[in-house]
N, C-alpha and C positions, 0 to 999 in steps of 0.2 A: 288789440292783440289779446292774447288769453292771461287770463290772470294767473293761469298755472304754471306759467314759463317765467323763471325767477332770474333774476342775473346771474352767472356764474363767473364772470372775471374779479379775479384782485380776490379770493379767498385763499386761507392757509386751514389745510391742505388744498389744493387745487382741484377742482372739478372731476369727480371723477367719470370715467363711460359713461356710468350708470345710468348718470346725471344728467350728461351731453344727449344718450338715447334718449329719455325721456321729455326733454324738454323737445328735441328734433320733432318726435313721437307727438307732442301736443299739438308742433306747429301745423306738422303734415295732416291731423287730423281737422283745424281750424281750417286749412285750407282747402280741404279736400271735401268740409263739410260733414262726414262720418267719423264714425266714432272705430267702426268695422269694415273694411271694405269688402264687395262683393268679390267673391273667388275670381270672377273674369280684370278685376283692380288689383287682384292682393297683390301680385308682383310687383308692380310700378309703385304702387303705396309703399313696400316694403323697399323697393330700393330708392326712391325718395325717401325714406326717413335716415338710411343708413346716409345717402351722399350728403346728407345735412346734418348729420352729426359727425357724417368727415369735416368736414368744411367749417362746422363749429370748432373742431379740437384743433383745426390748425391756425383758425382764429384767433382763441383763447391762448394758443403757445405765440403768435407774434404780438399779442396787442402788450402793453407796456403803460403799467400805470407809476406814479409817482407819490399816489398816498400806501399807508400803514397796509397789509392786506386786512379784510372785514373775519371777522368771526360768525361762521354758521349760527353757534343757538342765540347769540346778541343778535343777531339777524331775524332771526326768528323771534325771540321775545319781541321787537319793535314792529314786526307785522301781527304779532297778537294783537299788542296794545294796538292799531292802526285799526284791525279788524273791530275788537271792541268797541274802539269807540264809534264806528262808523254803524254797526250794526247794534248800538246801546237803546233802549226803550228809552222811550221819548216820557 
């Protein structure tokens, strides 16, 4: 799966569009192979990316977690440190 599609369930504040678009946005693009599609693709790209970012946000409003919600930048500090060390000179 792409490493640019991040979880968005169980944060405060909760996912926004934006968020939902873009990650859709990544999927449709891993799977469709392109980064752009050709003008005789744009449609069907672009309404794959929207029906999947429907489908995410009504996802993300049923699913139902039981821990604390995560905080974005503690989130983010722990994939720096993740990336650092993975990517650290030997």
């Amino acid at each position: 799966m792409c490493r640019n599609i991040r979880p968005l369930n169980n944060f405060e504040p909760p996912a926004s569009s934006t968020e939902v678009h873009d990650a859709a946005l990544q999927y449709v693009r891993k799977i469709a192979g392109t980064t752009k599609p050709s003008k005789a693709n744009e449609e069907a790209f672009n309404r794959a990316v929207h029906d999947i970012a429907h489908a995410t946000e009504h996802l993300l409003e049923a699913l139902v977690s039981t821990g604390p919600p995560k905080d974005r930048d503690e989130e983010r500090a722990k994939a720096r440190a993740r990336s650092a060390k993975r990517f650290a000179s030997v």
